[in-house]
N, C-alpha and C positions, 0 to 999 in steps of 0.2 A: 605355976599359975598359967593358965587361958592367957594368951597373947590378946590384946586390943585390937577389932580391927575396923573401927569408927573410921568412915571415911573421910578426910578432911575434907573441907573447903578449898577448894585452889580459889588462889589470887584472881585468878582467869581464867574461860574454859578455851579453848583453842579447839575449830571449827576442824573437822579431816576434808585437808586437801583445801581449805580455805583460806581466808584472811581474816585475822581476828587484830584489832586496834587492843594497844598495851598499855600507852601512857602519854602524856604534851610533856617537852621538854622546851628550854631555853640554850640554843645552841649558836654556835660560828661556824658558820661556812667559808673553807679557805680555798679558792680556784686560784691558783697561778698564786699572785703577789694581793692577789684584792682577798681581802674580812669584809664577810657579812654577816651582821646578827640576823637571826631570826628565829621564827616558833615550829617545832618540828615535832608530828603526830607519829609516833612509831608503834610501827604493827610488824607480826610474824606471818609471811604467805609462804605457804606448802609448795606450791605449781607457779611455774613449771618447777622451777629449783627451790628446795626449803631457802629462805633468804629474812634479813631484820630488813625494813623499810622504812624507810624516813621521809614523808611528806611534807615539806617545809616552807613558811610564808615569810619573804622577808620583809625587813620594817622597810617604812614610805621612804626613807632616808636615801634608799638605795636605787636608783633609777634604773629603769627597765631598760636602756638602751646598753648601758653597760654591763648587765647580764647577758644579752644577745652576743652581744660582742665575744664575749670570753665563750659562748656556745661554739662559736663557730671555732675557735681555737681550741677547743677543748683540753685547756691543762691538766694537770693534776689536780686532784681534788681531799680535802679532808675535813672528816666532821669534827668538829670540838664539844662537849657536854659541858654546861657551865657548872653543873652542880660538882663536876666531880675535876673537870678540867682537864679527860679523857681525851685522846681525838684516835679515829682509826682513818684510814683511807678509804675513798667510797669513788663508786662511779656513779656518775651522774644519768641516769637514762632519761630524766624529760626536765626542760626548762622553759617555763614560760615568762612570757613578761607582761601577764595581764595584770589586773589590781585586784588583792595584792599579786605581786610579784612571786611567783610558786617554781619549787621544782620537786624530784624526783630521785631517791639517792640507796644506792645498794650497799652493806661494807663489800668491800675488795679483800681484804684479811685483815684479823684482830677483832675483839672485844672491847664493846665500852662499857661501862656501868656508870648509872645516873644515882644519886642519894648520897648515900655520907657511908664508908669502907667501915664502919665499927661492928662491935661484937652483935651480934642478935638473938634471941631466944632461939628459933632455929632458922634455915631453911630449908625452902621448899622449891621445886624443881618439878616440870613437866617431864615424861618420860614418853620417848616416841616409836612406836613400830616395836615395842616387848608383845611376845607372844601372848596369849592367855593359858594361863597356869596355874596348877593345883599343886600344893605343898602337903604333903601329909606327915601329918604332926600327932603325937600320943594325946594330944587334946581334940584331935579331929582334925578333917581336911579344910584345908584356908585356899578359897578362889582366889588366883590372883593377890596373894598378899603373902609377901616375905620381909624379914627381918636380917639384915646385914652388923653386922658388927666387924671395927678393930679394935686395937687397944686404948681408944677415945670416945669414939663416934659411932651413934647408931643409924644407918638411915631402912628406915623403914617405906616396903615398897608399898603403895595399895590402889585397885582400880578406881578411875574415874566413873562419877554416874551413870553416866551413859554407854559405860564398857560396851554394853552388846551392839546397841548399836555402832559403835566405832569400828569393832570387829568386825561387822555385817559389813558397813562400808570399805572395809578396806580389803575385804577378800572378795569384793562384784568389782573396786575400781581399782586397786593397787592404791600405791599413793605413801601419803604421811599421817599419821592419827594419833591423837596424843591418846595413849592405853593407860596410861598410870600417873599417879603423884608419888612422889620421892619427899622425904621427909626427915632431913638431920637435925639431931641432937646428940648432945655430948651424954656421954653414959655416967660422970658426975653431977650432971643439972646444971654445971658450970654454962655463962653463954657462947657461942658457936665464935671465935673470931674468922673475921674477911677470909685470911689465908688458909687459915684451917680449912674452911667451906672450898675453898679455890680447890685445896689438893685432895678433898673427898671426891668433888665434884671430876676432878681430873681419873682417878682410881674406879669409883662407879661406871663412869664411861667406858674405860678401856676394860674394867671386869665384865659388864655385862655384855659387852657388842662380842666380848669371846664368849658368852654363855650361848647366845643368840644363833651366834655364826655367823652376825654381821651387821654391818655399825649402827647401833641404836642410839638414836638424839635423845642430847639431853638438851632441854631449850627452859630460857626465860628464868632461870634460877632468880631468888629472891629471899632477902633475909629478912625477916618479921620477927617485930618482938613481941612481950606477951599479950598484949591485949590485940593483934593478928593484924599490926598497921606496920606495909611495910617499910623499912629503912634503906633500901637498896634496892636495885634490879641489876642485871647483869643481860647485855642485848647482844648475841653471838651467835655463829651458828659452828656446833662442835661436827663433824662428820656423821651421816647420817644416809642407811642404805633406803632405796623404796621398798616397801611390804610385798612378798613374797614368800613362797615354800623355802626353807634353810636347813638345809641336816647340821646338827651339831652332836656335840658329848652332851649336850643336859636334856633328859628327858622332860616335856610338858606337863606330866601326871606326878614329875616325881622331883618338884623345884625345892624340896627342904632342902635338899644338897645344895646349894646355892650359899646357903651358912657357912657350913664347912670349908668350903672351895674359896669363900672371898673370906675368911680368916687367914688361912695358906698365901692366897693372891699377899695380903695387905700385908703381912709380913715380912715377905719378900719384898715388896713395894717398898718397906721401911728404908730399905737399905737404896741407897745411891746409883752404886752398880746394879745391882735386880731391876732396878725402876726402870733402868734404861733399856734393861735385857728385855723386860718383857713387852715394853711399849712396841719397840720394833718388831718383838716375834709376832706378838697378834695381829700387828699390821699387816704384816704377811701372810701370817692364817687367813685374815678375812679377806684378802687380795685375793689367794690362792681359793679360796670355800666357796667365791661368789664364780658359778660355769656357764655364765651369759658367754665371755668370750670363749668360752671350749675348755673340756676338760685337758687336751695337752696342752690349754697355754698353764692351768692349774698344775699340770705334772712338775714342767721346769720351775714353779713358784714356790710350792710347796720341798722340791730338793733342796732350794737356796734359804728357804726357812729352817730346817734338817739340818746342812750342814752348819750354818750359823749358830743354833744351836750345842752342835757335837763342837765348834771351835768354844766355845764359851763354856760348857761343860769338860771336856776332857783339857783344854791346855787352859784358858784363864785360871778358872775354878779350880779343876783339882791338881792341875798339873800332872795328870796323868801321863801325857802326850809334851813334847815340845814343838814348837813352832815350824821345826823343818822333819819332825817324823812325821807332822799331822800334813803336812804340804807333799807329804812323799807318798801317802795313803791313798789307794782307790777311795771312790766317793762308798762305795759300799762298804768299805773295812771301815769308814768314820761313822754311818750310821750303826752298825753295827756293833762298834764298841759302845756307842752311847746308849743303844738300846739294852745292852748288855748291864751296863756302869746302871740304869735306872730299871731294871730286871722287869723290861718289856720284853711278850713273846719276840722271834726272830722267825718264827714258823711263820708260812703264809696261810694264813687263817683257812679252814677246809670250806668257811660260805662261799670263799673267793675261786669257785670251778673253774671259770672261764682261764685265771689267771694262772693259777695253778699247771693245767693242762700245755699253754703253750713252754714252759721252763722248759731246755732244753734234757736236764736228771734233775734225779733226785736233791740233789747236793744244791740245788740253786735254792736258797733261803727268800725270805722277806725282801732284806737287803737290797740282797743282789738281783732280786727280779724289779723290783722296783728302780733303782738306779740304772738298770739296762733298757726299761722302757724308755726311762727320760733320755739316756743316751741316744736310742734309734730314733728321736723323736727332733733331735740337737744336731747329731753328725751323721748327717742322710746316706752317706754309704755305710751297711752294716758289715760288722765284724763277722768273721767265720764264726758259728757256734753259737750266735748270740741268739737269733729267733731262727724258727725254721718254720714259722706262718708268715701270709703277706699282711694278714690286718690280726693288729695287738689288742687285747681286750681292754681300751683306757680307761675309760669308769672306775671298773675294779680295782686300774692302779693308783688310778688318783683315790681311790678310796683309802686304800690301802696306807700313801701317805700322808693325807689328811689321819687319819685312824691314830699313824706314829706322832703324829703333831701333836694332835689334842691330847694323846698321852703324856709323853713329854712332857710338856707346859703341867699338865694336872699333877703329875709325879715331881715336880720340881715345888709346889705347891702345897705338898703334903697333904695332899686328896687322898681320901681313902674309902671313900662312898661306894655309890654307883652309880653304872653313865650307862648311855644310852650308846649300845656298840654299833658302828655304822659298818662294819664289815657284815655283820646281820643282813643281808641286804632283803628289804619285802619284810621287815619287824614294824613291829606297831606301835603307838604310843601305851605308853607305861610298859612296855619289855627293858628293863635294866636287865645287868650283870654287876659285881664286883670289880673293881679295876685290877690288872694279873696280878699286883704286885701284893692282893688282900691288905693284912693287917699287919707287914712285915714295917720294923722301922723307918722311921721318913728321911728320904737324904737330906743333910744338914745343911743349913743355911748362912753356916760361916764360911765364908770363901776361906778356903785353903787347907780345911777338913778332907780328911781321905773318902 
């Protein structure tokens, strides 16, 4: 059957690159040893830094002289939410002591959430800096609208009203833009509980910002029940890059793969160890993917992604390797078996000329040209034999291991689509290929499988 793809209502629309007011809450402000109640406006500002803000009036009770006071000492600070009995730590940026008595408050780290933690019909969640994207489907192509599933939970992605314009503004100014609404529900109709939502919401994040190539906000989640009044909010800000050009594995034209991939992802997620493996690998991916600071600080990022990877595949996982043959190994004999073990090429891809040409023979693979960049790049005296140019072609090798990464990850996931190959270099949107490994069986997700 035709997929739905009725745009919802958000709770809220959220301004790009502005400030949008959320909700009034009943809260405690704790500086040093003094409580104070008071009423706090909480709003999400994009600029300078995405941030939750808390504009706060305290009751008359509380004299303006001994808020001055504690201004100038400036303690610790932390908010409390009475509904929920939350507090996270905040800085304080402006205190005044006019009538009433106001101040000015950031979190510092942590999430609160205001309402009552129970089950809900679903939630929904803003979705920040997702590219605009066509899925195509045997029922026709869907703008900007996909369908996520695990073994629970569906969240369904779909553009906000004003898409185009959000687009528009955020490719003249950069910035932050909410592009989509996110939308959980349970795939028995049963209702969505707190926790459940926490660890969707946590999975979504960390799935798409590696679709993306780079960390996409998810802001403001909310659990509403059926008649669309909600139960909850949740005020946080999860990691989130500014809007720019990202090369990634997923092509724009061709987001139905996005299914398959976060069925694979969540799978793995299921399990304890994988959840931990993967959080950190895409950390790194997007550390290494973003080349504001230069492609060779990207080269030594992206090897320490690689090899973390080849320790956690060859000696955790399959035990291929022990712990002092894998520490005895060149860095290239470790990418190399791992590329091998998940039956990625070892070939230096023929688009990659420039890289190609400086190899000193034939014989130097993928690997080991890649691992030799990052060498010359680490231990500034080079080796006999290693380059015989004075300037290395980096781009291509950072391409090169970014290429191995996002394979990796997708092969460990049991991806078996198509992606958008960035060794292609000068390809266009909607140019896929197959992943090398096609429609061979998927490596198994039992740790300790051969």
């Amino acid at each position: 059957m035709p997929r739905s793809v009725d745009r919802p209502t958000p709770h809220i629309m959220l301004r790009p690159n502005g400030e949008t007011s959320v909700s009034d809450e009943d809260a405690v402000l704790t500086m040093g040893a003094e409580r104070f109640e008071c009423e706090v406006s909480v709003s999400i500002r994009f600029l300078p830094v995405p941030d939750i803000v808390f504009r706060g009036r305290f009751r008359p009770k509380d004299h303006p002289l001994s808020l001055l006071g504690l201004a100038f000492d400036s303690p610790p600070a932390s908010l409390c939410l009475n509904s929920t009995g939350d507090s996270a730590a905040v800085s304080i940026a402006q205190l005044s002591a006019g009538d009433p008595a106001s101040f000015v408050a950031t979190i510092m780290k942590g999430i609160l959430f205001s309402g009552v933690k129970e089950p809900t019909e679903a939630v929904q969640f803003h979705l920040i800096n997702f590219p605009n994207f066509l899925s195509q489907e045997e029922e026709g192509a869907f703008p900007n609208s996909a369908i996520l599933e695990d073994a629970e939970y569906e969240v369904q992605l779909l553009a906000v009203d004003d898409d185009e314009e959000v687009f528009k503004t955020l490719k003249a100014q950069g910035g932050f833009g909410n592009t989509h609404v996110g939308i959980i529900t349970r795939l028995d109709g049963a209702p969505v509980s707190f926790e459940g939502a926490s660890d969707t919401l946590r999975r979504v994040h960390c799935f798409l910002s590696f679709a993306r190539g780079a960390w996409t906000g998810i802001a403001l989640p909310v659990g509403v029940d059926d008649g669309g009044e909600v139960r909850w909010r949740e005020f946080g800000m999860r990691p989130m890059e500014r809007w720019s050009p990202r090369v990634s594995w997923l092509d724009r034209h061709n987001c139905q793969v996005l299914a398959s991939a976060y069925r694979g992802f969540s799978t793995r997620w299921a399990d304890e160890y994988w959840q931990s493996v993967l959080e950190k690998a895409i950390y790194w991916y997007l550390r290494s993917n973003n080349t504001s600071s230069g492609v060779d600080g990207g080269i030594i990022l992206t090897q320490a992604a690689l090899e973390y990877m080849a320790w956690t595949q060859l000696v955790e996982f399959d035990g291929t390797l022990s712990k002092e043959g894998f520490e005895r190994l060149p860095a290239s004999d470790r990418l190399r078996l791992l590329l091998l073990r998940l039956e990625i090429p070892l070939a230096i891809p023929t688009t990659l000329e420039a890289l190609s040409d400086v190899t000193p023979n034939a014989a130097w693979d993928g690997p080991r040209t890649f691992t030799e960049v990052r060498n010359d790049l680490v231990h500034p005296v080079r080796k006999k034999g290693r380059f015989g140019v004075a300037k290395l072609p980096y781009f291509e090798a950072w391409t090169l291991g970014q290429w191995y990464l996002e394979l990796v990850l997708l092969r460990l996931m049991g991806f078996d689509g198509v992606y958008h190959d960035r060794t292609r270099l000068g390809g266009w949107v909607g140019e896929v290929r197959p992943v090398p490994w096609g429609t061979k069986q998927e490596v198994s997700t039992n740790r300790g499988d051969p």
